[in-house]
Gaussian input, Z-matrix of N, CA and C with variables (Angstrom, degrees):
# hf/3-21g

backbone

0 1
 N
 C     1     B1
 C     2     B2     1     A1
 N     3     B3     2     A2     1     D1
 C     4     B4     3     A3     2     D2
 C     5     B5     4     A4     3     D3
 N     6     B6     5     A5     4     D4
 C     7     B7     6     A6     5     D5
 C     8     B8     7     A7     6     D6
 N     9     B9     8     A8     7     D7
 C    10    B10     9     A9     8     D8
 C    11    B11    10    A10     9     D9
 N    12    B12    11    A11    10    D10
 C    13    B13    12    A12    11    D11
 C    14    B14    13    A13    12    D12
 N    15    B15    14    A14    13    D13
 C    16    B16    15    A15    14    D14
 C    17    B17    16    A16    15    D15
 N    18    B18    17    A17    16    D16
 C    19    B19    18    A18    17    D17
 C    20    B20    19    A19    18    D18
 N    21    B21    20    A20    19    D19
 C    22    B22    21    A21    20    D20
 C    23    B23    22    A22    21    D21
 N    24    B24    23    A23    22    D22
 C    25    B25    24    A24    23    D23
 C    26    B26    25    A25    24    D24
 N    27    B27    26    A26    25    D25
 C    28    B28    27    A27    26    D26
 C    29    B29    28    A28    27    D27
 N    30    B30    29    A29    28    D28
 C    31    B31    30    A30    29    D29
 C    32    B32    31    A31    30    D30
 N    33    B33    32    A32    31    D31
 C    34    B34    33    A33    32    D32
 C    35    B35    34    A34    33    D33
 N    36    B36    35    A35    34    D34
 C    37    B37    36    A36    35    D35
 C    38    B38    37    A37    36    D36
 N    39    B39    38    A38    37    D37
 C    40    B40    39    A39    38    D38
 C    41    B41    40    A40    39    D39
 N    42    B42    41    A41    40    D40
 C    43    B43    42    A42    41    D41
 C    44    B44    43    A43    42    D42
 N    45    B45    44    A44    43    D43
 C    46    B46    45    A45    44    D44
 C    47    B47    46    A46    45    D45
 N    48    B48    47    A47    46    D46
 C    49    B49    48    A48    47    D47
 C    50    B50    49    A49    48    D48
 N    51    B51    50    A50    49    D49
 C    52    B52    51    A51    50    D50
 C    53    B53    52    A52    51    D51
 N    54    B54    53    A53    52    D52
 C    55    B55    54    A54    53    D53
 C    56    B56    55    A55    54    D54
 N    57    B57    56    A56    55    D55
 C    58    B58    57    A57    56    D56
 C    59    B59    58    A58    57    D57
 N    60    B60    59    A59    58    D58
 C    61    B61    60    A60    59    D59
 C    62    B62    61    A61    60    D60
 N    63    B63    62    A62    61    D61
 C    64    B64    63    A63    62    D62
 C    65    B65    64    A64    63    D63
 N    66    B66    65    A65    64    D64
 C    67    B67    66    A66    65    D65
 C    68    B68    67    A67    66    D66
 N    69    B69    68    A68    67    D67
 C    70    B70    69    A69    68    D68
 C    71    B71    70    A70    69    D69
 N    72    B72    71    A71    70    D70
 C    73    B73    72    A72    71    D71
 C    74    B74    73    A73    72    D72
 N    75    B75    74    A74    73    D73
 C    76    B76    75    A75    74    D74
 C    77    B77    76    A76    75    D75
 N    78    B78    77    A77    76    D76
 C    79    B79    78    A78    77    D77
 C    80    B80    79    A79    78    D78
 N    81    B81    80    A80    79    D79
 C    82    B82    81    A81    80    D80
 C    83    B83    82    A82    81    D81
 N    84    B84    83    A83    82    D82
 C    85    B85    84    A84    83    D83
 C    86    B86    85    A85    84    D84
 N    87    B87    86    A86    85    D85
 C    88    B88    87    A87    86    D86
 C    89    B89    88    A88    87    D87
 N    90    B90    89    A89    88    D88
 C    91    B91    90    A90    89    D89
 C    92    B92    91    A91    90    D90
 N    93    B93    92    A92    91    D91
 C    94    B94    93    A93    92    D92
 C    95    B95    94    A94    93    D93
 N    96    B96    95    A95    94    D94
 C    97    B97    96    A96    95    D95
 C    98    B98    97    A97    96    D96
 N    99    B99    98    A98    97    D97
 C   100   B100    99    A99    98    D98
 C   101   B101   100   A100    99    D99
 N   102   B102   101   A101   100   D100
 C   103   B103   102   A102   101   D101
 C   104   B104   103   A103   102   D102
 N   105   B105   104   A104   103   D103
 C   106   B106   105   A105   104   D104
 C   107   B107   106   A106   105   D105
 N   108   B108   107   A107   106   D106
 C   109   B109   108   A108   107   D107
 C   110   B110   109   A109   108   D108
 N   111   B111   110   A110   109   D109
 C   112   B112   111   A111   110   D110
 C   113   B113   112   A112   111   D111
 N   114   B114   113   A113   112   D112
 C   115   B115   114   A114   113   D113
 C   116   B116   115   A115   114   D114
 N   117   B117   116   A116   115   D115
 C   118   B118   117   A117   116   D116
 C   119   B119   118   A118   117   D117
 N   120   B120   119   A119   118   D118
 C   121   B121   120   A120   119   D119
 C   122   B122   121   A121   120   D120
 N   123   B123   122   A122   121   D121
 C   124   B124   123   A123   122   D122
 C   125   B125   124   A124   123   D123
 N   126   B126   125   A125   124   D124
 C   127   B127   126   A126   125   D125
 C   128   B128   127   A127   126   D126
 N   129   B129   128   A128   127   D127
 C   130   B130   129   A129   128   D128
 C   131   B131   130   A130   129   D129
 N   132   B132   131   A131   130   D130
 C   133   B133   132   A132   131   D131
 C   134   B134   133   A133   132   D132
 N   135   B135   134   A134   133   D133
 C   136   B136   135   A135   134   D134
 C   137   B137   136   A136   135   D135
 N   138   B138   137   A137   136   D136
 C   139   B139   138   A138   137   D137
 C   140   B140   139   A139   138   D138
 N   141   B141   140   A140   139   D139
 C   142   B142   141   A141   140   D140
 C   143   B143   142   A142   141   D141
 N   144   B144   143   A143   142   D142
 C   145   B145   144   A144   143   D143
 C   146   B146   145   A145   144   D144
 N   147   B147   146   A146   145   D145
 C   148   B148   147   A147   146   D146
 C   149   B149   148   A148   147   D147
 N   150   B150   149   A149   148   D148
 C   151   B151   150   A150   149   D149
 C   152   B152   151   A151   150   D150
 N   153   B153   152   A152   151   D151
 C   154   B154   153   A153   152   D152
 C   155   B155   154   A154   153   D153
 N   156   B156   155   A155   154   D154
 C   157   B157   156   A156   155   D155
 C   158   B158   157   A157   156   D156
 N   159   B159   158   A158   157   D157
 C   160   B160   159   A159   158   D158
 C   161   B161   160   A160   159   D159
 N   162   B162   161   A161   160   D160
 C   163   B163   162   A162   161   D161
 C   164   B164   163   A163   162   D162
 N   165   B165   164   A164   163   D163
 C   166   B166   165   A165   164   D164
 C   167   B167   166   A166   165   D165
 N   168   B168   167   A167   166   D166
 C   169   B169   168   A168   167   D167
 C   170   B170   169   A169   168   D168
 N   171   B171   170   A170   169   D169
 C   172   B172   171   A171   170   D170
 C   173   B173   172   A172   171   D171
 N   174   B174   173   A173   172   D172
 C   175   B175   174   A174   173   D173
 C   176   B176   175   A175   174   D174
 N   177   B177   176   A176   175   D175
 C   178   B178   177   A177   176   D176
 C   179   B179   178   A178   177   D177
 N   180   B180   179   A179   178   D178
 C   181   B181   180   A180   179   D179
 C   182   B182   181   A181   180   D180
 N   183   B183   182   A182   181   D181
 C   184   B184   183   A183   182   D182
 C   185   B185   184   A184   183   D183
 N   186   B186   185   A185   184   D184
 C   187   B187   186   A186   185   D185
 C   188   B188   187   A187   186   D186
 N   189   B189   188   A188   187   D187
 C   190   B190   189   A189   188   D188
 C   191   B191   190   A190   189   D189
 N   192   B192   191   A191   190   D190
 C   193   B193   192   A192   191   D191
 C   194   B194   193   A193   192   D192
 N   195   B195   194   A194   193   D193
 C   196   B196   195   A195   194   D194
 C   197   B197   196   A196   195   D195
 N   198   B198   197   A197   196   D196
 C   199   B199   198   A198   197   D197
 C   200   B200   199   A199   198   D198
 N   201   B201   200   A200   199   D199
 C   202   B202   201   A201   200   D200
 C   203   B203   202   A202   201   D201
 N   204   B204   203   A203   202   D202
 C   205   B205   204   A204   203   D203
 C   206   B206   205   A205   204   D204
 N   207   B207   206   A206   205   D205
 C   208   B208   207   A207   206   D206
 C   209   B209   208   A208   207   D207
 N   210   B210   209   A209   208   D208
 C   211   B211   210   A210   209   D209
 C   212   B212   211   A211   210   D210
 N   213   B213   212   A212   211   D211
 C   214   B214   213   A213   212   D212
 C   215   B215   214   A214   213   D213
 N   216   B216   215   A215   214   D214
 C   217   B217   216   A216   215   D215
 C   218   B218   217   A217   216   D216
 N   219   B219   218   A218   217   D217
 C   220   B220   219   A219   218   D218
 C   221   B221   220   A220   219   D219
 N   222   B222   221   A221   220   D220
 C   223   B223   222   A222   221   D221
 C   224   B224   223   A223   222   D222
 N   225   B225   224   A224   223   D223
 C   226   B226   225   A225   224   D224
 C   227   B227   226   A226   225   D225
 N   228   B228   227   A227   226   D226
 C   229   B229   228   A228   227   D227
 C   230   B230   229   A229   228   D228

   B1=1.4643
   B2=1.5221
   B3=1.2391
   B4=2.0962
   B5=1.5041
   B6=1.4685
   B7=1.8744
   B8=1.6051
   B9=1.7431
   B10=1.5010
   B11=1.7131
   B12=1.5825
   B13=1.0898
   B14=2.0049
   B15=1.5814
   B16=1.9290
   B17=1.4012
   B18=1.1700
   B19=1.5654
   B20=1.6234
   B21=0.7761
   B22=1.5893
   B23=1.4324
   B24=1.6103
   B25=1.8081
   B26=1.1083
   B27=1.1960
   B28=1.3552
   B29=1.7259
   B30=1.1399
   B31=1.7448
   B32=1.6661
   B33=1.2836
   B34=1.6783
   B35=1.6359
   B36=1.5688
   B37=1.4032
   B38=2.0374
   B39=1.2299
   B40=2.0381
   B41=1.7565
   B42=1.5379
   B43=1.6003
   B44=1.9552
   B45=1.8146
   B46=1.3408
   B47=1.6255
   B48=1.1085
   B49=1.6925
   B50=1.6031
   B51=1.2206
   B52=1.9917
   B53=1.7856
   B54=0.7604
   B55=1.8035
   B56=1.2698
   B57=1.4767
   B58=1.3726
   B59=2.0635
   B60=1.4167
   B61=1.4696
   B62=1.4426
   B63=1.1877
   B64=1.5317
   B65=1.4290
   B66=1.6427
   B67=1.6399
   B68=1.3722
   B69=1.6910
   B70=2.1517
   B71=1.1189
   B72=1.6822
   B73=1.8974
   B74=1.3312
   B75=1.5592
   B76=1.6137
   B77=0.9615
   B78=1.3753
   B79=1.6481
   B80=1.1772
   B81=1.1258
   B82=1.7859
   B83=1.5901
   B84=1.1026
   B85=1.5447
   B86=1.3857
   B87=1.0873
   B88=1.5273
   B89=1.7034
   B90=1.4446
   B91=1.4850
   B92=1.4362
   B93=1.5143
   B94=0.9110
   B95=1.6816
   B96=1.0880
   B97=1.1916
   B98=1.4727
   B99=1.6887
   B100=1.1383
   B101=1.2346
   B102=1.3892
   B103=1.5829
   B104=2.0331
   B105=1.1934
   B106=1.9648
   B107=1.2358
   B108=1.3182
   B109=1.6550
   B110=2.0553
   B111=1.1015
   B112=1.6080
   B113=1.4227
   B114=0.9087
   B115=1.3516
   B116=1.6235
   B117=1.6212
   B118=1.4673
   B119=1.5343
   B120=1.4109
   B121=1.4206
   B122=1.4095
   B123=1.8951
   B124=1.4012
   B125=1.6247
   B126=1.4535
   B127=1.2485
   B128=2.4305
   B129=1.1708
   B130=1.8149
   B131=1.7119
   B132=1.6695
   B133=1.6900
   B134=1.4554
   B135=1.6626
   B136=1.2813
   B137=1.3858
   B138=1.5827
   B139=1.2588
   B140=1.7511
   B141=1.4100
   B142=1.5221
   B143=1.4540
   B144=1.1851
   B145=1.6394
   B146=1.3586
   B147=1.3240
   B148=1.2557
   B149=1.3845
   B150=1.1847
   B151=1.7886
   B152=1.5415
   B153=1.6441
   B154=1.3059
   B155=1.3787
   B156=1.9617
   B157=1.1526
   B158=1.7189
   B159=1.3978
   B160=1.0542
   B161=1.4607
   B162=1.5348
   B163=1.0076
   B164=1.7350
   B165=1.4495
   B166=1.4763
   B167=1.6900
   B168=1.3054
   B169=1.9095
   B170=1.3812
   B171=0.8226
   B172=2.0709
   B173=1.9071
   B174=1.1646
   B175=1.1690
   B176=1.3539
   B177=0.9510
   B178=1.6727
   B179=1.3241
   B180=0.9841
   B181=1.4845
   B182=2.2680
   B183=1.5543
   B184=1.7302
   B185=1.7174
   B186=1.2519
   B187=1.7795
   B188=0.9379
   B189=1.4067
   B190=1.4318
   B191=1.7741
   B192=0.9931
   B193=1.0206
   B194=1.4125
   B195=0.8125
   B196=2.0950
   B197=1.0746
   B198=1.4817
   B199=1.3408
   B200=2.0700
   B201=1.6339
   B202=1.1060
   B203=1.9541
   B204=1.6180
   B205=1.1399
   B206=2.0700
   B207=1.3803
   B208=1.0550
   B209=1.8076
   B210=1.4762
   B211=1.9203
   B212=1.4318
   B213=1.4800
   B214=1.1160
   B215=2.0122
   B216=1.0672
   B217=1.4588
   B218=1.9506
   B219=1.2863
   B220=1.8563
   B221=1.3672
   B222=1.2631
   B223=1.3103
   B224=1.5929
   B225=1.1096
   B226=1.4691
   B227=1.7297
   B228=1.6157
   B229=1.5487
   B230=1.4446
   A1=108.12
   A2=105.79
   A3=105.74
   A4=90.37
   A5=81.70
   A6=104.13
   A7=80.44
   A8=102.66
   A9=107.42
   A10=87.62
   A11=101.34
   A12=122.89
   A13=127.26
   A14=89.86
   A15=77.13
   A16=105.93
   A17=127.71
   A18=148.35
   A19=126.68
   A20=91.86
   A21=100.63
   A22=115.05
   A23=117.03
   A24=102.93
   A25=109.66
   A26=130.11
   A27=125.03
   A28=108.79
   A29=98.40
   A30=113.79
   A31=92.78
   A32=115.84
   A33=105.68
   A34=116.80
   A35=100.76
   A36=103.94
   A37=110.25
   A38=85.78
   A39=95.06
   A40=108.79
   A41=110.97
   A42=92.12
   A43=120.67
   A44=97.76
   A45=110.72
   A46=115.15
   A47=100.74
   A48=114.66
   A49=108.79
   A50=111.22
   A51=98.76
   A52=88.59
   A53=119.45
   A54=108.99
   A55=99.16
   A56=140.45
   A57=128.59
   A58=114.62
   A59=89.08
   A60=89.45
   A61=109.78
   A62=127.53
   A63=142.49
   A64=107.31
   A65=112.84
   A66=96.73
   A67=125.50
   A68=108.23
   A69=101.70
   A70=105.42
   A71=129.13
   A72=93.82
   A73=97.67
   A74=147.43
   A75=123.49
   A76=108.03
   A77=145.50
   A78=141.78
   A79=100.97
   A80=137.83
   A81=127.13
   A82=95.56
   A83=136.66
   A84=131.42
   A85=116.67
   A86=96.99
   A87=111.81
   A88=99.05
   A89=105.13
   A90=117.81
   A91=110.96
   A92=121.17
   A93=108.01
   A94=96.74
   A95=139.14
   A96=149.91
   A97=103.19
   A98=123.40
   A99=129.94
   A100=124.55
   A101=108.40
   A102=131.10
   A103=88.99
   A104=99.80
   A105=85.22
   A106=96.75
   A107=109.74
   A108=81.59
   A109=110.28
   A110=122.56
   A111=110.52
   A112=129.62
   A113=119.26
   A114=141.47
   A115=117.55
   A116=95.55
   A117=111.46
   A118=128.23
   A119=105.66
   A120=124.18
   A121=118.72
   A122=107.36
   A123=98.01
   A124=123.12
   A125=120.44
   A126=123.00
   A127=74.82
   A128=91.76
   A129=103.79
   A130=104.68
   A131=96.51
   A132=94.75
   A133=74.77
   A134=111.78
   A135=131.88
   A136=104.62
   A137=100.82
   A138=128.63
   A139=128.69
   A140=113.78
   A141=112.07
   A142=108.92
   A143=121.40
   A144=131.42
   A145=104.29
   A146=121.98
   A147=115.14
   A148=154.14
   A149=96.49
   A150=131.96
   A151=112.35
   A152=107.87
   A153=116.34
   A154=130.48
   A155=104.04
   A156=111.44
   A157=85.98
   A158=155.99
   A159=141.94
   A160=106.71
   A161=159.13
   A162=172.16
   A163=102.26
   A164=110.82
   A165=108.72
   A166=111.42
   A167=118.29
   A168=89.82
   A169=96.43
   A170=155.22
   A171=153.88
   A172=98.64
   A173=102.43
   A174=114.68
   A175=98.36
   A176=105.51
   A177=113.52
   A178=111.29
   A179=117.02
   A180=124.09
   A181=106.20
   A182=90.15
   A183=87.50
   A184=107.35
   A185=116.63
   A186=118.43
   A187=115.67
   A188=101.60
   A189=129.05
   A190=134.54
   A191=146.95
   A192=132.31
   A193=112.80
   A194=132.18
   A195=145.10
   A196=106.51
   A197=122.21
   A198=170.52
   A199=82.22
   A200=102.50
   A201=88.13
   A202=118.94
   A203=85.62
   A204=81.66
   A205=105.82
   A206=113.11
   A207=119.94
   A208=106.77
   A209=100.33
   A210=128.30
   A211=93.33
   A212=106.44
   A213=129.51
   A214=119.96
   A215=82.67
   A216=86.10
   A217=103.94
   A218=116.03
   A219=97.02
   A220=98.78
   A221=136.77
   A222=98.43
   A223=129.33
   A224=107.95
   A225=119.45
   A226=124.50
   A227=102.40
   A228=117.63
   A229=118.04
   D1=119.86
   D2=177.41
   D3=-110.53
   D4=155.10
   D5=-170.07
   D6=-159.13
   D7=141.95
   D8=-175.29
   D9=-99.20
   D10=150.04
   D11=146.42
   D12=-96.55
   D13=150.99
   D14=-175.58
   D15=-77.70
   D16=-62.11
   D17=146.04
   D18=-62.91
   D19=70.01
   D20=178.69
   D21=-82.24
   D22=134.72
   D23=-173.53
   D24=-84.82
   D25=45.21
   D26=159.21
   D27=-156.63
   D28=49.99
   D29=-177.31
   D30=-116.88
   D31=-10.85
   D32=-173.20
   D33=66.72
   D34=18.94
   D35=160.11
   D36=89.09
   D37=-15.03
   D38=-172.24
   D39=-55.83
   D40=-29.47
   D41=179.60
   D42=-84.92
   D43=0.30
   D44=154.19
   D45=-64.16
   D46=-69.52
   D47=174.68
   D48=-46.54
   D49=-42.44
   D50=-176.58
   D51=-74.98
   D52=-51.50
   D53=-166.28
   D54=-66.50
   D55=-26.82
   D56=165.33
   D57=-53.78
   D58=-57.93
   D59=-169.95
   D60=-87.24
   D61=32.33
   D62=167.36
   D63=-111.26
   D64=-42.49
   D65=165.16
   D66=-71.43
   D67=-35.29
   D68=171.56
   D69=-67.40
   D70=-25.02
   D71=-179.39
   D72=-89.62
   D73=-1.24
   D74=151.00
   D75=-76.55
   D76=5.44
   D77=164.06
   D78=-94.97
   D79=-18.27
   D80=-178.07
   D81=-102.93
   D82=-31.11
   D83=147.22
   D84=-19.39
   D85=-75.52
   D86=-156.61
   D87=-65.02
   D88=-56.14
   D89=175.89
   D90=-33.63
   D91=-41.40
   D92=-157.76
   D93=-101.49
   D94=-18.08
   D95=177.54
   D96=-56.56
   D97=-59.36
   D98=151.91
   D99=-7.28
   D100=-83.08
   D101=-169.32
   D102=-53.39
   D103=-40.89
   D104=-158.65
   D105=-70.71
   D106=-33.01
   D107=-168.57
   D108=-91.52
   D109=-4.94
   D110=145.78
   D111=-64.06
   D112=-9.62
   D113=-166.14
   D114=-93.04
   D115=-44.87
   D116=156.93
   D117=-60.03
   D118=-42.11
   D119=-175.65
   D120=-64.47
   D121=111.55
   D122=-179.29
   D123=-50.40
   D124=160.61
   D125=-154.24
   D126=-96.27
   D127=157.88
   D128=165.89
   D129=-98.68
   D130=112.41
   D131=-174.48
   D132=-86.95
   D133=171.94
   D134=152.90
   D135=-114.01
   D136=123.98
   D137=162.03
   D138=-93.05
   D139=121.16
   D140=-178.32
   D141=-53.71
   D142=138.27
   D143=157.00
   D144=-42.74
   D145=154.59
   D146=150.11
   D147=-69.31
   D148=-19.85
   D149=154.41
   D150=-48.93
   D151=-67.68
   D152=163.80
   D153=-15.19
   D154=-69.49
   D155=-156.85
   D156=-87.66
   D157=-55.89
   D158=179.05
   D159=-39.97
   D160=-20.78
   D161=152.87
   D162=-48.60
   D163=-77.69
   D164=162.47
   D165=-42.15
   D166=-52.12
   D167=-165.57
   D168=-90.38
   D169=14.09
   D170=123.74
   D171=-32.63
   D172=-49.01
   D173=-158.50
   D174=-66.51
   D175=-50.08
   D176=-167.00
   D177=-86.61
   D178=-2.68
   D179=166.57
   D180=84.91
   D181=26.75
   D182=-175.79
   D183=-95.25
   D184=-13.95
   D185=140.30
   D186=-151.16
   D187=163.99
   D188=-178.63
   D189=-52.38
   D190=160.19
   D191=-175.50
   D192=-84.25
   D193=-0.04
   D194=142.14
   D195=-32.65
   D196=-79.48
   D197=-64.56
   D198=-149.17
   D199=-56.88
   D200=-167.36
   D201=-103.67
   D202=-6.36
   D203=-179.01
   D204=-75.53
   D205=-9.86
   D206=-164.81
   D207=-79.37
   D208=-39.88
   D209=170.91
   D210=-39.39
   D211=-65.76
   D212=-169.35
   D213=-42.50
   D214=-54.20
   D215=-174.11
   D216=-97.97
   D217=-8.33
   D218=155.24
   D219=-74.28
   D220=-32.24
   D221=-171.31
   D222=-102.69
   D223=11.07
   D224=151.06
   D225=-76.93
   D226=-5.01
   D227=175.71
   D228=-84.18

């Protein structure tokens, strides 16, 4: 009657070694499955408000407070 063993003591240890290198290539699977799908995923730019950046050129002195109070209130319209 034969019946397999996984580790058998007289296999020289190899059905250790295949179940070793059967779990890193389902760990480099997955690993790599991982990586693709972040990889896919658009990145989130941040974009200034528009308020913001009219705030910055006030700031900077590239218009006037007319100019911005006017920015200002289209876009609260």
């Amino acid at each position: 009657m034969y019946y397999y063993r996984m580790m058998d003591v007289n296999d020289g240890g190899y059905g250790l070694i295949m179940m070793l290198l059967w779990a890193l290539f389902i760990a480099v699977i997955i690993f790599l499955v991982v990586r693709l799908i972040k990889s896919t995923r658009p990145e989130v730019v941040h974009r200034p408000k528009p308020l913001d950046i009219a705030k910055a050129r006030y700031a900077k002195g590239e218009i006037d407070k007319k100019e911005f109070e006017q920015i200002k209130k289209d876009i609260n319209d």
